[in-house]
C-alpha positions as protocol buffer text, in pm:
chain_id: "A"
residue {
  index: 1
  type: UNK
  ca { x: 9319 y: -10372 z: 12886 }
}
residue {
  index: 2
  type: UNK
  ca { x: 9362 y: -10153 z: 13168 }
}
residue {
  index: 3
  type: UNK
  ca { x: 9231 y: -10192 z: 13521 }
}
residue {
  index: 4
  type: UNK
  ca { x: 8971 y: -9933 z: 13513 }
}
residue {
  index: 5
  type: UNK
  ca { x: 8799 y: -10131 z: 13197 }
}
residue {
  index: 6
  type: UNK
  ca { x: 8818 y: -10446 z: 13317 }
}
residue {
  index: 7
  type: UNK
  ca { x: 8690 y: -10291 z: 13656 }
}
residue {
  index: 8
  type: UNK
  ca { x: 8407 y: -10140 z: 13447 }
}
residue {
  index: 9
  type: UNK
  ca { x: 8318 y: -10460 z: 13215 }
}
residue {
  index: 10
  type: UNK
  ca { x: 8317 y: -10680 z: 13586 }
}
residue {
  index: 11
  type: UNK
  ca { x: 8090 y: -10426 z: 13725 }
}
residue {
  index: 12
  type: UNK
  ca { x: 7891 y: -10442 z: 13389 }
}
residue {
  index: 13
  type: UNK
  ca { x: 7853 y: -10828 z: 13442 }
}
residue {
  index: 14
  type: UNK
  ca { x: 7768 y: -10838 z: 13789 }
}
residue {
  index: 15
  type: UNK
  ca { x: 7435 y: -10564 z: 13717 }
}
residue {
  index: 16
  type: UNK
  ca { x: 7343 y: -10764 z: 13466 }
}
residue {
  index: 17
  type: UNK
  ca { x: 7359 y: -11118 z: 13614 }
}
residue {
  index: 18
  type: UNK
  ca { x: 7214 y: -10939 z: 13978 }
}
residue {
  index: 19
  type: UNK
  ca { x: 6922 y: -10773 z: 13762 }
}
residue {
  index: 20
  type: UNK
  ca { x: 6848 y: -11088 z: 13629 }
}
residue {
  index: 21
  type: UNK
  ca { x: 6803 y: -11292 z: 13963 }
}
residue {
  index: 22
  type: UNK
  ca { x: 6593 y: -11031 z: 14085 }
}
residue {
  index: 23
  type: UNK
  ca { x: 6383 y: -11007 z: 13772 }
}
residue {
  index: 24
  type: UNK
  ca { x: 6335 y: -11346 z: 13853 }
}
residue {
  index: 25
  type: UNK
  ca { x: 6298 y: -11366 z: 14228 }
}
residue {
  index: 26
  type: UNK
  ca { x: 6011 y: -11104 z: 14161 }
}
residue {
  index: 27
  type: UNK
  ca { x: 5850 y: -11348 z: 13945 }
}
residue {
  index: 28
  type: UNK
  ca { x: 5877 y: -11638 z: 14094 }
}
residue {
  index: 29
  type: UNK
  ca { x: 5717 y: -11648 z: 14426 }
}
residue {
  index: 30
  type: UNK
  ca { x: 5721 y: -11970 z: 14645 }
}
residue {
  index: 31
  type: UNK
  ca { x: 5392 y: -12167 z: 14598 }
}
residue {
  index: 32
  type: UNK
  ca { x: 5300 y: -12023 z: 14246 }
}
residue {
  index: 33
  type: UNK
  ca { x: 5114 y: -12245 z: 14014 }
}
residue {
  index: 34
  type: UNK
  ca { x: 5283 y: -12203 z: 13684 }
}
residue {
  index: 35
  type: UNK
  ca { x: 5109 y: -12313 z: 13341 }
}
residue {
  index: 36
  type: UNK
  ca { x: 5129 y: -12664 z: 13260 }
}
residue {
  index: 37
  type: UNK
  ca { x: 5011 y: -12811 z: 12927 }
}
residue {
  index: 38
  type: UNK
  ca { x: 4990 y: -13169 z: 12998 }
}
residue {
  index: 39
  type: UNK
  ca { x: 4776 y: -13058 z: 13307 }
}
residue {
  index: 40
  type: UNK
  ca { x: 4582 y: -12756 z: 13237 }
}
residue {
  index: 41
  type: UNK
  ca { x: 4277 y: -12607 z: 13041 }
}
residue {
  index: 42
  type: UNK
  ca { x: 4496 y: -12360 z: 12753 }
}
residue {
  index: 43
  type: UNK
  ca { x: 4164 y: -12172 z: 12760 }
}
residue {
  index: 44
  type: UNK
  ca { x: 4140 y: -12067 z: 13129 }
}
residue {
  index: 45
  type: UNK
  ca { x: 4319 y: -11757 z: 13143 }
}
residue {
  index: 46
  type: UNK
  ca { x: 4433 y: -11518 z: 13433 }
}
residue {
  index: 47
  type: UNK
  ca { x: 4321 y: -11155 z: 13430 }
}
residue {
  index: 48
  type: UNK
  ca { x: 4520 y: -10846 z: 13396 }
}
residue {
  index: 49
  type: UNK
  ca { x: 4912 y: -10841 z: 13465 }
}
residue {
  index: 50
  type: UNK
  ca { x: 4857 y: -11248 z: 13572 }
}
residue {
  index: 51
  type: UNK
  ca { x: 5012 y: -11174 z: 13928 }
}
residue {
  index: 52
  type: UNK
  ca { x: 4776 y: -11442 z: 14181 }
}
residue {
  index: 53
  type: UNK
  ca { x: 4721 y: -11343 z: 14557 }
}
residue {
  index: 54
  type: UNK
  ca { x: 4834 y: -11557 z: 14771 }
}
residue {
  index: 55
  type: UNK
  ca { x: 4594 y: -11733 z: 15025 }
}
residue {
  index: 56
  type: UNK
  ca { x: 4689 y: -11579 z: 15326 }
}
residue {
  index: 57
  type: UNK
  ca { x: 4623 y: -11190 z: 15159 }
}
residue {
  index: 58
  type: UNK
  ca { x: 4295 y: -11047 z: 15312 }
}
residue {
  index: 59
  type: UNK
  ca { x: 4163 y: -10985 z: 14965 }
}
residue {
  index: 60
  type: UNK
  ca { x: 4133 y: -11312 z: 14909 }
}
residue {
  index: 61
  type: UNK
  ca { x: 3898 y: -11538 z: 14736 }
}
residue {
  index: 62
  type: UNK
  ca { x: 3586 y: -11684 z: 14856 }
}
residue {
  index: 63
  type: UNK
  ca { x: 3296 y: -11897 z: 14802 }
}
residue {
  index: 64
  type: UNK
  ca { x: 2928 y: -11807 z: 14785 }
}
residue {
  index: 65
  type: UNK
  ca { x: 2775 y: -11977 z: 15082 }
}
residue {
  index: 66
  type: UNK
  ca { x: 3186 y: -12063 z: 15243 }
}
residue {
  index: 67
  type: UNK
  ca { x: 3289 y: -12409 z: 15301 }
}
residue {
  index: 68
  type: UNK
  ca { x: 2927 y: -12565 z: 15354 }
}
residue {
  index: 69
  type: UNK
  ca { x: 2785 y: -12473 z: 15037 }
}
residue {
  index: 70
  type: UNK
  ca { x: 3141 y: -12617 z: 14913 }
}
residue {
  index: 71
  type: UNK
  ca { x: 3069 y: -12877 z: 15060 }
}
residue {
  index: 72
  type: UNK
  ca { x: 2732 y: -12973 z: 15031 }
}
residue {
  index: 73
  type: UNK
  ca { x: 2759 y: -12892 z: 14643 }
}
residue {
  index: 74
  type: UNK
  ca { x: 3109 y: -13160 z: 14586 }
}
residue {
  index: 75
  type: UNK
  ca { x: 2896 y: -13437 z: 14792 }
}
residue {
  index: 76
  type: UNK
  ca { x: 2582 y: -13393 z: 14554 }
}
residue {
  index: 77
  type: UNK
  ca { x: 2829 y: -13437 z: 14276 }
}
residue {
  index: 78
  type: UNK
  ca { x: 3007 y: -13731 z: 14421 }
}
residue {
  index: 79
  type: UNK
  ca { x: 2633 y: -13906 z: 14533 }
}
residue {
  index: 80
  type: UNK
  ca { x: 2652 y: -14091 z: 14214 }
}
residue {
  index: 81
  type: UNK
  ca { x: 3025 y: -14157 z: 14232 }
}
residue {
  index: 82
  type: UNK
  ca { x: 3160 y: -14507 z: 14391 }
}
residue {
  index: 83
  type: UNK
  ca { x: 3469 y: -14375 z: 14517 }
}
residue {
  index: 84
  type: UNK
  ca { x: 3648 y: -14595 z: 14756 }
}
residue {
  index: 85
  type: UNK
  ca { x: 3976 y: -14537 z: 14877 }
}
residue {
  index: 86
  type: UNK
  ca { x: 4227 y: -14794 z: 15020 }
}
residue {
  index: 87
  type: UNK
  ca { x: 4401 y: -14589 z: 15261 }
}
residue {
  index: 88
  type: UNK
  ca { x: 4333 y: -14255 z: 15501 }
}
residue {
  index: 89
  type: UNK
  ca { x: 4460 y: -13958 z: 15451 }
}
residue {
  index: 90
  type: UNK
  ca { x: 4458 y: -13571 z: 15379 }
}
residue {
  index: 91
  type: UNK
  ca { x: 4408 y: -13440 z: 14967 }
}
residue {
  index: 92
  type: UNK
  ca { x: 4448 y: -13097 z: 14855 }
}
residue {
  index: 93
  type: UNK
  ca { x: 4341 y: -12940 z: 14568 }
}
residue {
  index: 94
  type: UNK
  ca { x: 4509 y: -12586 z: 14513 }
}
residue {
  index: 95
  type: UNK
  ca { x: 4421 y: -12393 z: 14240 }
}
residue {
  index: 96
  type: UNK
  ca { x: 4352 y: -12039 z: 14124 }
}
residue {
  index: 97
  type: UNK
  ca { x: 4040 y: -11827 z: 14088 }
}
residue {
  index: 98
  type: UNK
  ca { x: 4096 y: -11571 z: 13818 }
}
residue {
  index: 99
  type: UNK
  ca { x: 3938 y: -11202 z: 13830 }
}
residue {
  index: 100
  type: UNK
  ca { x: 3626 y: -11372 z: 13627 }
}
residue {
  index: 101
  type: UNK
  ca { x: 3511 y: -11666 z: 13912 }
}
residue {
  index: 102
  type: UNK
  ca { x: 3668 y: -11937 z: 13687 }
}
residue {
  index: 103
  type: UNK
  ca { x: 3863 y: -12195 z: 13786 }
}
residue {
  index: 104
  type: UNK
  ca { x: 4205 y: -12362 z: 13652 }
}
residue {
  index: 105
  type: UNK
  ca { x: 4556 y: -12470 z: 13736 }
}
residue {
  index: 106
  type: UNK
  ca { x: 4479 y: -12751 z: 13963 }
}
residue {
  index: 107
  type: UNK
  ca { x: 4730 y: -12911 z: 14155 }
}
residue {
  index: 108
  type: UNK
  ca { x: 4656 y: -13179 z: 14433 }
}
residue {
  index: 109
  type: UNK
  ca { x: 4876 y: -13289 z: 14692 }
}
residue {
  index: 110
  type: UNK
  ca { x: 4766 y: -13585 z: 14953 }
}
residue {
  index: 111
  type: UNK
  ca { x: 4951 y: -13713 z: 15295 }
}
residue {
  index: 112
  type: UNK
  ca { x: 4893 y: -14023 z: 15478 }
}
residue {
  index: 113
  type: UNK
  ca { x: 4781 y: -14003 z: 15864 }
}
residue {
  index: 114
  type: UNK
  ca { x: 5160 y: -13981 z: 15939 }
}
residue {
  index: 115
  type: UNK
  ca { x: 5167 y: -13697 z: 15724 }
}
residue {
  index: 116
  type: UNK
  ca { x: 5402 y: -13854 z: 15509 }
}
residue {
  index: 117
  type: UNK
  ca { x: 5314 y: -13783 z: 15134 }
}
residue {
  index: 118
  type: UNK
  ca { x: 5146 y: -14068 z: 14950 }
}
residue {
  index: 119
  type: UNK
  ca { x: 4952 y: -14117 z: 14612 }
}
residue {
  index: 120
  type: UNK
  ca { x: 4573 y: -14151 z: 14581 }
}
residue {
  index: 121
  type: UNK
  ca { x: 4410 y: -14366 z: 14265 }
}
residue {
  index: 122
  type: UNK
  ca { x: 4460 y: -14127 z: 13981 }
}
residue {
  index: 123
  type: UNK
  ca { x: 4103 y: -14190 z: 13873 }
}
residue {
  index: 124
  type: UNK
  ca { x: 3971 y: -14090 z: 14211 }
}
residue {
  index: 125
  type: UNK
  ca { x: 4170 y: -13760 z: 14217 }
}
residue {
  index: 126
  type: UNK
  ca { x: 4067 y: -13656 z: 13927 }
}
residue {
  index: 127
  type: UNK
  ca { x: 3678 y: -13728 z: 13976 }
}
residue {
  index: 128
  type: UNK
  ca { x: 3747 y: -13533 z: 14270 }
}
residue {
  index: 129
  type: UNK
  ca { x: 3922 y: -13247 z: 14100 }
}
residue {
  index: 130
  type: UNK
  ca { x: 3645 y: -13244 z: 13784 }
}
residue {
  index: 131
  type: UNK
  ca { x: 3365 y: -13219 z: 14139 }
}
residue {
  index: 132
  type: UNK
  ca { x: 3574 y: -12904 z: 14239 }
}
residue {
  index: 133
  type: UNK
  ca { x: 3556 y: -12738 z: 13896 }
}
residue {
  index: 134
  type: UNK
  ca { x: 3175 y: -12767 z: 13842 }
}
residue {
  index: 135
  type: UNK
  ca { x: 3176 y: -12452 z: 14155 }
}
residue {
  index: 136
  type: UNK
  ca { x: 3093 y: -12208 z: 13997 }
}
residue {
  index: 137
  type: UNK
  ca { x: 2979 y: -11933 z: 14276 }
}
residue {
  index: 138
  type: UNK
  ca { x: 3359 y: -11852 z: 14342 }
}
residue {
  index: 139
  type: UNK
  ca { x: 3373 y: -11457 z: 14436 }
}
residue {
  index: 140
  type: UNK
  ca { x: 3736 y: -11351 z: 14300 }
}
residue {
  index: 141
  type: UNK
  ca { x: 3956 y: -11162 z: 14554 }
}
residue {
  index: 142
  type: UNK
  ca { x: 3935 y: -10773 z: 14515 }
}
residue {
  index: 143
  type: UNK
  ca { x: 4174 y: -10459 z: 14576 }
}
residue {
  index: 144
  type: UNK
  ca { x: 4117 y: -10120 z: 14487 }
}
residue {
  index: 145
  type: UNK
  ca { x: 3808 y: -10102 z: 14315 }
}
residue {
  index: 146
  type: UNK
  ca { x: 3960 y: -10444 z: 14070 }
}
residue {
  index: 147
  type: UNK
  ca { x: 3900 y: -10811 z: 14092 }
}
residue {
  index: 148
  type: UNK
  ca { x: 4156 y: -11009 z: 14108 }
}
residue {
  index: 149
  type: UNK
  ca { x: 4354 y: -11341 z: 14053 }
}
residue {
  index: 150
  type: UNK
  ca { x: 4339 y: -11539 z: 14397 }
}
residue {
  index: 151
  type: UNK
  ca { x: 4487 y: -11906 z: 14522 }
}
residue {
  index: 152
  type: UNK
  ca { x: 4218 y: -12146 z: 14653 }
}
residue {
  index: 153
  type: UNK
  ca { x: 4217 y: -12449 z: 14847 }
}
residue {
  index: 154
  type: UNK
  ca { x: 3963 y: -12737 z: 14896 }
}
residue {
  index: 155
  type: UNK
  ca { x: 4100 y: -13030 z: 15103 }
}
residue {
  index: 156
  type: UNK
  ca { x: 3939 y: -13392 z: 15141 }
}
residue {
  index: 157
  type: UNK
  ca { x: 3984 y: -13581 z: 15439 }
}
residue {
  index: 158
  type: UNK
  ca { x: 3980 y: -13943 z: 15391 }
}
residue {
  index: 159
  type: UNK
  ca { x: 3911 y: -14227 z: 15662 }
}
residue {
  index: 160
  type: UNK
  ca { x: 3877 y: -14601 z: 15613 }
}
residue {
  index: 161
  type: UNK
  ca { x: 3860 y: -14500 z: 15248 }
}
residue {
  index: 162
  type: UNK
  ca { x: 3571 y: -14276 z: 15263 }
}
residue {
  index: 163
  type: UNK
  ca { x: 3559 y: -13911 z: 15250 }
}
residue {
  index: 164
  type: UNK
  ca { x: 3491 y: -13775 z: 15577 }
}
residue {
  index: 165
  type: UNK
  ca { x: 3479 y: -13415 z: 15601 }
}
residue {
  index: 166
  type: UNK
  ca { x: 3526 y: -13154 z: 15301 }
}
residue {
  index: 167
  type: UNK
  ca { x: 3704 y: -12800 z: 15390 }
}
């Protein structure tokens, strides 16, 4: 094999393999939810090409009424609900709002109040989580004329094992 073919085929390999990492580095954004079966609803669905704006993207999503109808709605939910937890702490819910107001793709995340991370009763996080879901005023985040796919957070924060303060 000459030099100027095996000069060729090494450039040949090094397109291929540097197309591929940015095929996926444009796919693959930090802080993207991806699908999970063991987790998620197979019938929520994202709309259009399935890219999600971030949270910090000024067409984002948003609730009717903002964080005290959020509120006020999750705590009527809850009234019923004994939930007691044994230790303080932050929880997050992520999860995304597709073009349609619907919600799916939940994640939750929870630190203590040394903002180390910690685990909450399972139970409790997900009565929590199933609370969040019943919204159903989300407004979807919009660009040009189109509604789209936005990331949402609602956080609980949790003292002497009560929830203090929804945002």
């Amino acid at each position: 094999m000459s030099k100027i073919n095996l000069l060729l085929l090494i450039s040949l390999l090094l397109a291929i393999v540097a197309t591929g990492w940015f095929y996926h580095q444009m796919n693959n954004r930090v802080g993207d939810i991806s699908f999970n079966k063991e987790l998620d609803d197979p019938d929520f669905s994202l709309c259009s090409n399935e890219y999600v704006l971030q949270e910090y993207n000024s067409y984002g999503v948003d609730y009717n009424g903002g964080e005290r109808a959020i509120k006020k709605q999750i705590l009527e939910e809850l009234q019923h609900e004994n939930i007691h937890f044994d230790r303080s702490g932050l929880i997050t819910f992520r999860f995304v709002v597709n073009c349609k107001g619907e919600t799916g793709l939940f994640r939750a995340k929870s630190v203590n109040d040394d903002l180390e991370e910690t685990a909450f009763d399972p139970e409790k996080i997900e009565k929590l989580q199933a609370a969040i879901a019943k919204l159903d005023q989300w407004e979807p985040g919009e660009g040009e004329d189109e509604k789209l796919n936005s990331y949402a957070q609602v956080h609980f924060k949790i003292e002497n094992g009560k929830i203090t303060d929804i945002f």
